[in-house]
FITI-23920 format. One record per residue (C-alpha): residue in three letters; x, y, z. Coordinates in steps of 0.2 Angstrom, whole numbers, plus 5000, padded with zeros to 4 digits. Layout:
FITI-23920
ala;X;Y;Z
...
end
This chain:
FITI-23920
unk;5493;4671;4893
unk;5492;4654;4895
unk;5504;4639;4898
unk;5508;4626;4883
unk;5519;4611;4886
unk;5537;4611;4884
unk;5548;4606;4869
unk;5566;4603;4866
unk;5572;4613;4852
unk;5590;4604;4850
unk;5593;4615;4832
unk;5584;4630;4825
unk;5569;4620;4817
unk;5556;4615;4829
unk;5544;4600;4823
unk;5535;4600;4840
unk;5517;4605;4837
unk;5510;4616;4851
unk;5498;4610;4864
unk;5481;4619;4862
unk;5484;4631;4877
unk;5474;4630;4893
unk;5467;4647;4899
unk;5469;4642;4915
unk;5479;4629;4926
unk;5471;4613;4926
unk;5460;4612;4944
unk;5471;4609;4959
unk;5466;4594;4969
unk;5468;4604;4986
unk;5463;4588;4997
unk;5480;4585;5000
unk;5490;4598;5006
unk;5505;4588;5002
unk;5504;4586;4985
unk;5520;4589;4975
unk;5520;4599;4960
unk;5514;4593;4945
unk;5527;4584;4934
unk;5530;4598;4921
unk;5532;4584;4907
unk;5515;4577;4908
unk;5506;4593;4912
unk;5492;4592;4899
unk;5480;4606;4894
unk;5463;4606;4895
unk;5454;4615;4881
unk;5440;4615;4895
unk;5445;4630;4901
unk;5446;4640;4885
unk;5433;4641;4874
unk;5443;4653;4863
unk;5453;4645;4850
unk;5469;4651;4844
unk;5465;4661;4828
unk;5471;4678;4826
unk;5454;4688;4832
unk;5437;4682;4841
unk;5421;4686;4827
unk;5409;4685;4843
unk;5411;4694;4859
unk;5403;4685;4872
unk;5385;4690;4876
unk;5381;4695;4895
unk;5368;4685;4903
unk;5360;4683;4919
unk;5373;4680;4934
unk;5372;4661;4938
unk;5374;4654;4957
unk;5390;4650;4963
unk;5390;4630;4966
unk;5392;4625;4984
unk;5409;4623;4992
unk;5414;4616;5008
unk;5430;4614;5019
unk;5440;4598;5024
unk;5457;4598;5033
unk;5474;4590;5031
unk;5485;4590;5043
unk;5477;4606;5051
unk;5477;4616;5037
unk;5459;4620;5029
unk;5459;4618;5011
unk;5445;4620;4999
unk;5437;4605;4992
unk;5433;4614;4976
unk;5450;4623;4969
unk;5452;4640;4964
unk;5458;4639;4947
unk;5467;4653;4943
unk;5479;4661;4955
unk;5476;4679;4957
unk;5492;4684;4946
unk;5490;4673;4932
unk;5487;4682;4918
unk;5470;4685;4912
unk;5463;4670;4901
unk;5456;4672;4883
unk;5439;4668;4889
unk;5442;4683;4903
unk;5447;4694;4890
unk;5433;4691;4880
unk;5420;4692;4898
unk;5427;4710;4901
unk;5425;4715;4883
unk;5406;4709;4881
unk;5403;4716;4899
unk;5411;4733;4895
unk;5401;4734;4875
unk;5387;4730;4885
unk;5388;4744;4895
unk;5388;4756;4882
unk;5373;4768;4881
unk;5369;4769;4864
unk;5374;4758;4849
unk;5384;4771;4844
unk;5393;4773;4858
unk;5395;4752;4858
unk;5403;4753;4841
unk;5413;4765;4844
unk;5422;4758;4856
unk;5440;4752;4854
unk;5449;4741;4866
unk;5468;4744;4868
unk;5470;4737;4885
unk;5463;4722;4894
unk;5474;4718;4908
unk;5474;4709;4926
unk;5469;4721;4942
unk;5480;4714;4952
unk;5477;4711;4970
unk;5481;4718;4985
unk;5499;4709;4992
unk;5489;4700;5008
unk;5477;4692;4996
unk;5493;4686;4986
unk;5500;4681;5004
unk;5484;4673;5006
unk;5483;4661;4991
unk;5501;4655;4990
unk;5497;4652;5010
unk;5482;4640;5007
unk;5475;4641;4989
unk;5489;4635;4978
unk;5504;4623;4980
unk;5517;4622;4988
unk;5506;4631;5002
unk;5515;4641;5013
unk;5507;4646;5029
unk;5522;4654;5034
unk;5519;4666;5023
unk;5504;4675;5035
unk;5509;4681;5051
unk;5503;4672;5066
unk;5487;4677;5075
unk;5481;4672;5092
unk;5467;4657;5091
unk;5473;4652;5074
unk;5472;4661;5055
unk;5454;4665;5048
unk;5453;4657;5031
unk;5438;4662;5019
unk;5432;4647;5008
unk;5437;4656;4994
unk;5449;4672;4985
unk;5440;4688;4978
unk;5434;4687;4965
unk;5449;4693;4949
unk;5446;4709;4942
unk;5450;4715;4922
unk;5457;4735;4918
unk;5451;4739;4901
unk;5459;4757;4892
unk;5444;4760;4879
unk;5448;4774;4865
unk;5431;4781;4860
unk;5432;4783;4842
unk;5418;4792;4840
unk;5421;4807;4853
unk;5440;4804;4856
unk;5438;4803;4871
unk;5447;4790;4885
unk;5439;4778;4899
unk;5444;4765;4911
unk;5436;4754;4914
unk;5436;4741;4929
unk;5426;4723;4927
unk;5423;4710;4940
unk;5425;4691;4933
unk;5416;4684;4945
unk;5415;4669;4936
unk;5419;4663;4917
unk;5411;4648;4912
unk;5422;4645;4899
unk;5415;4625;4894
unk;5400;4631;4893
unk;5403;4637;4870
unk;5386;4648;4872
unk;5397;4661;4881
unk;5389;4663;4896
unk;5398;4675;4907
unk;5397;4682;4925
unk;5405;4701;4923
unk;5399;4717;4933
unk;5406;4734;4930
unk;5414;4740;4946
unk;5421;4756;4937
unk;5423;4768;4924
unk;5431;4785;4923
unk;5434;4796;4908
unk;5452;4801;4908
unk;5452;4820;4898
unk;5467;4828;4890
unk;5476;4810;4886
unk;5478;4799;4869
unk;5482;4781;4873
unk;5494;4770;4864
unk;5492;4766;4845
unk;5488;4750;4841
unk;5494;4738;4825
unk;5476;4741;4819
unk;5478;4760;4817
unk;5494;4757;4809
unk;5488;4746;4795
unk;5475;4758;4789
unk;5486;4773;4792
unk;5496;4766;4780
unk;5484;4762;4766
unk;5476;4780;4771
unk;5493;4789;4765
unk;5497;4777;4750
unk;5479;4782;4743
unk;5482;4799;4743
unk;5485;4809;4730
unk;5497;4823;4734
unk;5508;4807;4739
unk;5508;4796;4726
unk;5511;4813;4716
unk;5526;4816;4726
unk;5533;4797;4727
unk;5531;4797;4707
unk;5542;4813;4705
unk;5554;4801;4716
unk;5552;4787;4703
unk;5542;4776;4713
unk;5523;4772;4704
unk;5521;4754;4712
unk;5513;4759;4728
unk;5518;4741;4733
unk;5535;4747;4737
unk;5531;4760;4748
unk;5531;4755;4769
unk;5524;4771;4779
unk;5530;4766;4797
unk;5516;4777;4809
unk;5526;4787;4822
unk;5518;4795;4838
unk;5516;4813;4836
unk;5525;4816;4855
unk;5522;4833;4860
unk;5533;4847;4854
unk;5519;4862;4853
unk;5501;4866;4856
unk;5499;4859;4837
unk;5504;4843;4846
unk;5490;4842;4861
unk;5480;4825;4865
unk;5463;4833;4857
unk;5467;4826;4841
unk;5474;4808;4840
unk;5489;4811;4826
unk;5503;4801;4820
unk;5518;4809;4808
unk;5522;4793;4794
unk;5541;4789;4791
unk;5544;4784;4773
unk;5553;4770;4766
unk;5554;4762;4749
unk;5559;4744;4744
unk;5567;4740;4727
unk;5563;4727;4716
unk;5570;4710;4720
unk;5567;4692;4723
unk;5575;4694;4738
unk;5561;4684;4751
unk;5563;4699;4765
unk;5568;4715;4755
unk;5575;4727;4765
unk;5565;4743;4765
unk;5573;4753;4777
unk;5587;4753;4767
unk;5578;4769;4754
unk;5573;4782;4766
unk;5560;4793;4756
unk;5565;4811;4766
unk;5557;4828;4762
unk;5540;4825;4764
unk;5530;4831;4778
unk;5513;4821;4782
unk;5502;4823;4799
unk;5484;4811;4796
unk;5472;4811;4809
unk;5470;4795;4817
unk;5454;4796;4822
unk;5445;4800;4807
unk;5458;4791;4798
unk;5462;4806;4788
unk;5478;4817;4779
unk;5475;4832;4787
unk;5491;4842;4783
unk;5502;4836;4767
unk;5519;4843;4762
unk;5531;4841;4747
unk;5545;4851;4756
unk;5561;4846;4746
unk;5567;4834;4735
unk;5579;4823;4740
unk;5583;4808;4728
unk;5579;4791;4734
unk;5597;4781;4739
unk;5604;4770;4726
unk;5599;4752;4729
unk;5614;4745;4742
unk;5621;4727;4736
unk;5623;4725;4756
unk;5607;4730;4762
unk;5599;4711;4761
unk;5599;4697;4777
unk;5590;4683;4772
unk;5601;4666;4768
unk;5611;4667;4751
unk;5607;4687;4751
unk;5621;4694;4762
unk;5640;4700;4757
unk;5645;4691;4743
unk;5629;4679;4740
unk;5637;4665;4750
unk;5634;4659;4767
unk;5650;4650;4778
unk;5649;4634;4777
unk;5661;4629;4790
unk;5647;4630;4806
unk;5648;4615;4812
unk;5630;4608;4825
unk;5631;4611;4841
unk;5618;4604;4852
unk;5609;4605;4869
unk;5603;4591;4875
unk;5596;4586;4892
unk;5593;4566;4892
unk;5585;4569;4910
unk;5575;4584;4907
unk;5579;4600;4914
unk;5578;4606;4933
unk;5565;4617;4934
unk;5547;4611;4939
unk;5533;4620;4932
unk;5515;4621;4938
unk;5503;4633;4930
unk;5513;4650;4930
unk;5522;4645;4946
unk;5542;4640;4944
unk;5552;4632;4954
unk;5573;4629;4951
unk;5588;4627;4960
unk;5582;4634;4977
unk;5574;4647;4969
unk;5554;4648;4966
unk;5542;4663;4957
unk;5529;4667;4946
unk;5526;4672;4926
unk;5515;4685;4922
unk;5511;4694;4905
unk;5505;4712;4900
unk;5501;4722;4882
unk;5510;4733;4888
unk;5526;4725;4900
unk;5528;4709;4892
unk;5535;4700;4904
unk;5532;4702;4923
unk;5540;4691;4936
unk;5532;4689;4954
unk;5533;4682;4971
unk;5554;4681;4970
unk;5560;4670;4980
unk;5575;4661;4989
unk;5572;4642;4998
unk;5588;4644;5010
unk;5588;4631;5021
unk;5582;4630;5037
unk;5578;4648;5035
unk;5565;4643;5024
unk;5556;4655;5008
unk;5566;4669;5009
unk;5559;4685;5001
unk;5567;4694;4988
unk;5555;4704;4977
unk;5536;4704;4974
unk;5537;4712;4953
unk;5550;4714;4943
unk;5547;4722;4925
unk;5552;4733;4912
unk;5540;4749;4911
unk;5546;4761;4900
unk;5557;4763;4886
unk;5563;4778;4876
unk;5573;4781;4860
unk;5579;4798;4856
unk;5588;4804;4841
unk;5603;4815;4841
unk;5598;4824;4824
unk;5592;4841;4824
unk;5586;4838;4804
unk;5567;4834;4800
unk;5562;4822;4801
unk;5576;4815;4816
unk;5572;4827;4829
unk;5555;4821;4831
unk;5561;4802;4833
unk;5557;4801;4852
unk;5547;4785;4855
unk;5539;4780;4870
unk;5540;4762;4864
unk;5530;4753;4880
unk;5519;4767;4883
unk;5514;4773;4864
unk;5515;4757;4857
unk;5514;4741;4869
unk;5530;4728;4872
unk;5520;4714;4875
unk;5506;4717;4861
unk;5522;4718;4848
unk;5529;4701;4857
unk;5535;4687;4842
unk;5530;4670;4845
unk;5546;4659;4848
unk;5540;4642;4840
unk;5551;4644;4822
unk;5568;4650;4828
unk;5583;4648;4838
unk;5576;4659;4853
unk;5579;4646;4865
unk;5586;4629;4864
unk;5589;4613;4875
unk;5572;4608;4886
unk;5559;4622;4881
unk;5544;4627;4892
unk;5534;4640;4883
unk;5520;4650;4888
unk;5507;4659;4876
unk;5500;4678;4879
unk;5482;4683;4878
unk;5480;4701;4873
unk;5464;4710;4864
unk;5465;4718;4847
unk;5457;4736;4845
unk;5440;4730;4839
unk;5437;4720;4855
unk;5444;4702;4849
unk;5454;4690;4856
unk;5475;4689;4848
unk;5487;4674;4854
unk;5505;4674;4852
unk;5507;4655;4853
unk;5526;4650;4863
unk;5528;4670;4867
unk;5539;4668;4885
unk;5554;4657;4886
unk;5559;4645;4899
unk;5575;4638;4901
unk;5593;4634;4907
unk;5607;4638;4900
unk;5626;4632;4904
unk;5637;4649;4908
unk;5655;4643;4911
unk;5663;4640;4927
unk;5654;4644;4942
unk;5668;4644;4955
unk;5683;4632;4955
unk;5702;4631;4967
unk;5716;4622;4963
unk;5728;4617;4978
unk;5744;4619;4974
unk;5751;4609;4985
unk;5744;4593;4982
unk;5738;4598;4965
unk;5718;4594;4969
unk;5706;4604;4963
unk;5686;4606;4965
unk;5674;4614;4950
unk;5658;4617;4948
unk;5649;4624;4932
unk;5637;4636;4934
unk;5618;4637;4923
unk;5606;4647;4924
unk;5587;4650;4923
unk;5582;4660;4909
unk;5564;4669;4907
unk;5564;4679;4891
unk;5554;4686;4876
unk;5556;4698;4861
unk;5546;4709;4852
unk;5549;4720;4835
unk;5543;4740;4836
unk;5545;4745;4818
unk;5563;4741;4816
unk;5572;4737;4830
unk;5569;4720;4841
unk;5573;4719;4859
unk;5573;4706;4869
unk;5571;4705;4886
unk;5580;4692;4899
unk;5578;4691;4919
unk;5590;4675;4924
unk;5591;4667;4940
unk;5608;4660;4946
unk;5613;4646;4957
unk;5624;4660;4966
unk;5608;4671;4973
unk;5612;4682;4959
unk;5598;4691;4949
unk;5602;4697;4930
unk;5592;4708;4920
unk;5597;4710;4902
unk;5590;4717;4886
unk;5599;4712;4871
unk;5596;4722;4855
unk;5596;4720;4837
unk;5587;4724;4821
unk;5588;4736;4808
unk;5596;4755;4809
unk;5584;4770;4806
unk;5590;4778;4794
unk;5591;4795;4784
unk;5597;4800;4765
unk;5609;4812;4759
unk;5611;4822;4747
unk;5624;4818;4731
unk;5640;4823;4741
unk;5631;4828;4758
unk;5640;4823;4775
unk;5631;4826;4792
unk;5640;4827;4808
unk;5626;4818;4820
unk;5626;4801;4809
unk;5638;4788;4800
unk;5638;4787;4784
unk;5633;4769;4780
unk;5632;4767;4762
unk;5631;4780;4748
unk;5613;4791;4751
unk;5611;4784;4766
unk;5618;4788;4786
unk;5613;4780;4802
unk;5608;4796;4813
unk;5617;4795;4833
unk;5603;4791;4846
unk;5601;4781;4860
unk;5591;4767;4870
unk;5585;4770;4889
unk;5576;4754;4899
unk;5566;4758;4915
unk;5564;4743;4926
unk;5552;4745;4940
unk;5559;4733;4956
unk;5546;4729;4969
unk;5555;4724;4983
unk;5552;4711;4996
unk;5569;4710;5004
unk;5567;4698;5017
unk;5550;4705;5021
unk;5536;4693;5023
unk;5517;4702;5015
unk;5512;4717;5024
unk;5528;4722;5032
unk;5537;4736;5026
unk;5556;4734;5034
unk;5567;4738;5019
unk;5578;4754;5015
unk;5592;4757;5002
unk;5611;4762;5007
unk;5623;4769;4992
unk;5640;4764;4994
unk;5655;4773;4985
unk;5671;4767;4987
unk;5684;4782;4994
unk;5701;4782;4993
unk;5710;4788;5012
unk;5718;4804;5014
unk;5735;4803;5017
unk;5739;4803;5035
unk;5744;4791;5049
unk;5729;4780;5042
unk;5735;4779;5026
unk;5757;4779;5028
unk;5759;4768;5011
unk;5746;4779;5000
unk;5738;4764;4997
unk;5721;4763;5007
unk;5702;4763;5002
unk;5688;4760;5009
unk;5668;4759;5004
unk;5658;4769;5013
unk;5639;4771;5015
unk;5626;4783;5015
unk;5605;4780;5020
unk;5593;4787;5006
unk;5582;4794;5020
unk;5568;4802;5009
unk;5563;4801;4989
unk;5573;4817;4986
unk;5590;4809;4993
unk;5587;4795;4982
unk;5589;4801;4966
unk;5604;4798;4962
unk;5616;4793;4945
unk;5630;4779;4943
unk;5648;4784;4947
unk;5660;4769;4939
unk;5675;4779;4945
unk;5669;4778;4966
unk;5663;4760;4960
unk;5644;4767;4964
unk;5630;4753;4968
unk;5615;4754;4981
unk;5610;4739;4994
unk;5591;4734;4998
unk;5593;4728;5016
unk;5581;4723;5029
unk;5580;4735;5042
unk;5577;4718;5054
unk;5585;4703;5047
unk;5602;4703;5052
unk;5615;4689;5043
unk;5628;4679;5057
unk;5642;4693;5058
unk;5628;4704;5064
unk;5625;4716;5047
unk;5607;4719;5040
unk;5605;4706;5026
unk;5601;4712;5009
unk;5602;4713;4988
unk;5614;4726;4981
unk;5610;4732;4962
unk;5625;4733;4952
unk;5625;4745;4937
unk;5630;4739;4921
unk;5637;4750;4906
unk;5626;4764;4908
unk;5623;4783;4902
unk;5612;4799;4903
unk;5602;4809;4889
unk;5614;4818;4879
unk;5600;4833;4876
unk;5598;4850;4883
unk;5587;4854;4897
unk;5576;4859;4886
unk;5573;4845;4872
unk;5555;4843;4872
unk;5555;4825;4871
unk;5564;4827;4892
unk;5544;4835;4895
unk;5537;4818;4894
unk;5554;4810;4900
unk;5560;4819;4916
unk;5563;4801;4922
unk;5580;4799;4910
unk;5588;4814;4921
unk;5594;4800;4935
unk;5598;4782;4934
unk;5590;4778;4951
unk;5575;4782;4958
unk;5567;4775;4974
unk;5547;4778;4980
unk;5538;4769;4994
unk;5525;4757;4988
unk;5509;4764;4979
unk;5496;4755;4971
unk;5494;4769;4958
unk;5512;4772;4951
unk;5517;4761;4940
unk;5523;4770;4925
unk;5536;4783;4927
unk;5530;4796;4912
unk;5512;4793;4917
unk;5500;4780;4912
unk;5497;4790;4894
unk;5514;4797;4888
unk;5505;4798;4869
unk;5505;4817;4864
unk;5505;4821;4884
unk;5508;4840;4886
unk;5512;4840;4904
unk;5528;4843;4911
unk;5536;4829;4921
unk;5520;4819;4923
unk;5525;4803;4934
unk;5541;4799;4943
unk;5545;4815;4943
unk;5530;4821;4951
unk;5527;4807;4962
unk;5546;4811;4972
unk;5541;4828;4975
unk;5529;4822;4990
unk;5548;4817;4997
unk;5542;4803;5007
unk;5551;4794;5022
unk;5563;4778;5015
unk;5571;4775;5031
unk;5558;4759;5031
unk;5548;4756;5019
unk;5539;4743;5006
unk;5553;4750;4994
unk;5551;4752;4976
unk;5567;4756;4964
unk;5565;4762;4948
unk;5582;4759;4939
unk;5585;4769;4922
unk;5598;4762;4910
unk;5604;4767;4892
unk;5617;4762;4878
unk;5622;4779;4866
unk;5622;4771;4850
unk;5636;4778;4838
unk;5631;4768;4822
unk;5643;4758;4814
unk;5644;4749;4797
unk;5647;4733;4805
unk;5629;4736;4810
unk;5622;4737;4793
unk;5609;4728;4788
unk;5607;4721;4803
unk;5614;4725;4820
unk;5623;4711;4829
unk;5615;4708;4846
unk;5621;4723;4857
unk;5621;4721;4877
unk;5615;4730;4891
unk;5608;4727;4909
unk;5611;4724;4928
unk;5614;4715;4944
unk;5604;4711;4959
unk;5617;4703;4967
unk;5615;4697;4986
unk;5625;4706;5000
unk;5624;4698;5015
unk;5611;4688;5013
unk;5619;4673;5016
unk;5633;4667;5029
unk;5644;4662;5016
unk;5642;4657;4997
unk;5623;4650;4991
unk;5632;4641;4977
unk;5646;4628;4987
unk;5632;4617;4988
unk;5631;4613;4971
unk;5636;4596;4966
unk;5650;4591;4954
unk;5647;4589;4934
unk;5642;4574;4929
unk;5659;4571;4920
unk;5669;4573;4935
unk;5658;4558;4944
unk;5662;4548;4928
unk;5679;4552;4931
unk;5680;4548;4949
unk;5669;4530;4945
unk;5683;4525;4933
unk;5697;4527;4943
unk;5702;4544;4931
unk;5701;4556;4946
unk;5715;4569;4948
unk;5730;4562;4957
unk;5742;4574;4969
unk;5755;4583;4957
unk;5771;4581;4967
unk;5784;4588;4956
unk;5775;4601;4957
unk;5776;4605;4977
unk;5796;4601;4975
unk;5796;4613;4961
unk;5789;4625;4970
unk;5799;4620;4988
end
């Protein structure tokens, strides 16, 4: 992932050419403690860093060579703070480069003991070992600006400061095509000479494991030739031609993970049963294929040989007649005529906007963290924090992602049942990110930042402008009116937005963390796209599913999120002084306490160990859970801290025993709290892909029912909308909403947000005389 410069993208075309994007951060002159961020406007890249253009895949993997010296460094101090006189250029959660992607792929091949086993290997991983939370500490202290020495606790003499950070580290997930077998692989980059275009590299292997008895995610790769694999066979095309359908052309065969519903499932084959679809003829630009369901044919290939290995014509269901509504594009929808009463509306910022960007670092209203990127994740957000004041950086939370997501369907039929995707662990959220260059994604004063990611043969991929920066305006953000003298104070409220999208087979998600001038946190994941759908027979209704045109229903199923919260409450690196509280509201027995009937009250509860904290949302006791730190107390004397408060939420509408609740024992509760461990990171396991053990993950890991009282605290929030499909959702869903809060809770003496200043229209007002007056015919009406 790298950083490209900004663009404002004032309508839905943007004309802004993108930046060749730097793998790096340009070098940091570190001489002067002092310096300010760099202006985010002039921020140019430097193709320097990356030798590795932007094309879609990298021909030629970087060779090994030799390790070369490391070129002398040397120590100067300003203002009693040692600083390096040659910079560290990437911090040690940026993202991994291209050029470091490429070093841990040619160090890896070069590993191999064989040629066979060399080209055999396929990559479907290469992503950043993050470092341990001191070393974090220790670069944001005195390796990176804005240095923060505060940030490492005191020590008697002074603080030890090494010339230079560990070296960064790449994780590779190799799939052996050859023997289907599974490694990791763990690659020291101690140095990338990325100018240098003859590829030399410094990579040693530190690791590697074979993992048995687990299939890693499918990658686009395997799709495309599972694809031409099941068009070229002859049983199918036999069967699609009995259907009417001879133009192979037509046919779209979306690969499906196999998940695990028997023995006949288990990881030591690497299998995917095909979904069929069929477009019809048109000169529509994007024809809608989803729209024709081909049903009743069974087909299991063999991912690993690339073969059919089990082929069924079951029962002929006639294709769907061709839906005049089925079509999206412009000049294709309802009637073949678009409104033409939209008026522009644009943003513009004359000024710029208010955040500051250096590298992955971002800073904005009071609030500062960084941008990270994985194939898997997408977006990750680090080192959250608040700037309050003479209190200074303020913790909140050291990662913030979206882990897991799972889609089950609500139809017993075949092939319904067997929708149940793992669509972060079996496919990859950020490997299926869009680039956001061509559309209305974001708009106003854009800063973009392009993701690094290999393909399976071992190249490098870019998605160009693949994670969005910006603000947005969102309405009032507090406001009073006297009504006595009729004066009134207004603020507006924006907010910092961080976002990306990504497309698994039909449906897009988008996902959104925003930062409020408030203190408040949001998390939202806005979905769209197309329906999955199912045919009917002439005449057939199902019960599980809508009816959405004639031959065709929309099968009931629905969406769950996992977002994985690392956090940091107050808590400086190394400490470990948070715990979480659930609060339900209670209403008061009757009694001499409650005489009018009318008295509530919230009361709490500690979540003492991992077994306590499981727990669901309530909407009727008005359920949410604080973070406090179990140290830092606010001036009325409470524990300060961060409350997350549930959105719409829901729970898996299956039986016990639905097989897809094997791999997903996680969806049972909507929180879930662990203490810190380096190694759990994934609630269904690292490889959910056709994985026959039972509760593998969160729901393992609780079982050791460790202390929460204090603790480096990890919540593992689980969130869902049950989608009941309607025909206002055909052909393409309007966005649907869903998310939470992290709102603080006595974290501050009184409101974060009174500070902010007043619009720049109310200072016009005021400078031309125009402000509000006293209202008193009012007051004497009132009187």
């Amino acid at each position: 992932m790298a950083t490209t410069q900004e663009k404002e993208t004032p309508c839905c075309i943007n004309t802004s050419k993108s930046s060749t994007a730097s793998a790096a951060p340009a070098t940091l002159q570190l001489q002067k403690a002092s310096g300010a961020l760099h202006d985010w406007r002039n921020k140019a890249s430097d193709p320097s860093q990356d030798p590795i253009r932007k094309t879609s895949t990298v021909a030629t993997l970087i060779r090994p060579v030799e390790a070369l010296p490391d070129p002398p460094t040397s120590t100067t101090s300003t203002k009693g703070i040692p600083v390096m006189m040659r910079a560290q250029t990437s911090h040690p959660l940026d993202p991994l480069s291209a050029a470091e992607i490429s070093v841990a792929v040619a160090t890896v091949r070069a590993a191999g003991a064989t040629p066979e086993v060399r080209d055999s290997m396929r990559f479907v991983e290469v992503v950043l070992v993050e470092p341990d939370k001191h070393v974090v500490a220790l670069a944001d202290a005195y390796f990176f600006p804005p240095f923060q020495p505060s940030l490492l606790p005191r020590t008697k003499g002074g603080p030890v400061i090494p010339s230079k950070l560990p070296p960064r580290k790449a994780r590779l997930v190799v799939y052996n095509k050859r023997s289907n077998e599974t490694s990791i692989w763990v690659v020291e980059l101690s140095q990338v000479h990325a100018a240098t275009r003859g590829g030399h590299h410094r990579g040693k292997v530190i690791s590697s494991i074979v993992v048995p008895d687990v299939q890693p995610p499918m990658d686009a790769v395997e799709y495309a030739e599972c694809e031409a694999v099941v068009k070229d066979y002859p049983p199918f095309r036999e069967a699609m031609k009995k259907r009417g359908i001879e133009d192979m052309d037509l046919v779209m065969v979306d690969p499906w993970c196999a998940g695990y519903h028997s023995e006949a499932d288990a990881p030591s084959r690497r299998l995917a049963k095909p979904l069929i679809f069929c477009r019809t003829e048109s000169d529509c630009p994007i024809e809608n294929g989803y729209a024709r369901p081909v049903e009743g044919i069974h087909v299991l290939v063999d991912m690993q040989n690339m073969v059919v290995i089990e082929f069924e014509d079951r029962k002929l269901v006639p294709l769907p007649p061709a839906d005049p509504l089925r079509n999206y594009t412009a000049g294709e929808t309802r009637g073949g005529v678009d409104r033409s009463d939209v008026k522009p509306l644009q943003i513009i910022q004359p000024e710029g906007p208010s955040f500051r960007v250096n590298g992955y670092f971002v800073e904005w209203q009071k609030w500062s963290f960084r941008i990270g990127f994985t194939s898997r994740e997408g977006l990750v957000i680090y080192s959250v924090a608040y700037i309050d004041g003479s209190r200074g950086r303020r913790p909140v939370a050291h990662r913030l992602s979206f882990v897991e997501m799972v889609v089950p369907y609500g139809d017993s039929n075949d092939p319904h049942y067997r929708k149940n995707a793992f669509d972060a662990g079996e496919d990859g959220l950020g490997k299926n990110a869009h680039s956001l260059k061509k559309g209305c994604d974001c708009l106003g004063v854009v800063k973009y930042f392009d993701a690094h990611f290999t393909n399976f043969t071992g190249g490098v991929e870019t998605i160009e402008n693949c994670v969005c920066l910006h603000e947005e305006d969102h309405g009032i953000l507090w406001k009073h009116q006297d009504w006595r003298t009729g004066l009134a104070e207004v603020r507006r409220s924006r907010r910092l937005t961080v976002s990306f999208i990504c497309t698994v087979a039909n449906y897009e998600y988008g996902f959104f963390w925003h930062f409020y001038q408030d203190g408040k946190i949001e998390a939202e994941v806005k979905l769209t796209g197309i329906l999955s759908l199912g045919a009917l027979q002439p005449g057939e209704t199902r019960k599980y599913g809508t009816t959405i045109a004639p031959g065709l229903y929309a099968p009931v199923h629905q969406h769950f999120f996992v977002a994985r919260m690392d956090m940091a409450v107050d808590c400086k690196p190394g400490e470990a002084f948070n715990q979480v509280v659930e609060v339900n509201v209670k209403v008061e027995e009757p009694g001499n306490n409650n005489v009018h009937n009318n008295a509530f009250y919230a009361e709490e509860k500690l979540l003492k160990s991992e077994l306590e904290a499981m727990r669901d949302c309530n909407p009727i006791s008005a359920r949410h859970w604080i973070i406090r730190n179990t140290r830092n107390a606010n001036r009325t004397g409470k524990l300060t801290g961060f409350k997350l408060v549930p959105g719409s939420n829901c729970l898996p509408l299956a039986g016990s025993e639905a097989k897809f609740l094997r791999r997903a024992a996680f969806l049972k509760h909507n929180l879930w709290v662990t203490p810190y461990a380096r190694d759990e990171m994934y609630p269904g396991g690292e490889f959910p892909n056709q994985n026959p053990r039972v509760g593998e993950g969160l729901a393992t890991w609780v079982k050791q029912n460790r202390s929460l009282e204090e603790a480096d605290i990890v919540l593992w929030y689980v969130f869902g909308v049950t989608h009941i499909p309607r025909l206002e959702d055909w052909p393409v869903m309007p966005v649907e909403h869903i998310g939470f809060m992290l709102m603080p809770h006595g974290f501050f003496n009184c409101s974060p947000a009174v500070d902010v200043p007043p619009s720049a229209s109310d200072l016009d007002l005021k400078d031309h005389g125009l402000a509000a007056k006293p209202v008193q015919n009012g007051i004497l009406a009132k009187l």
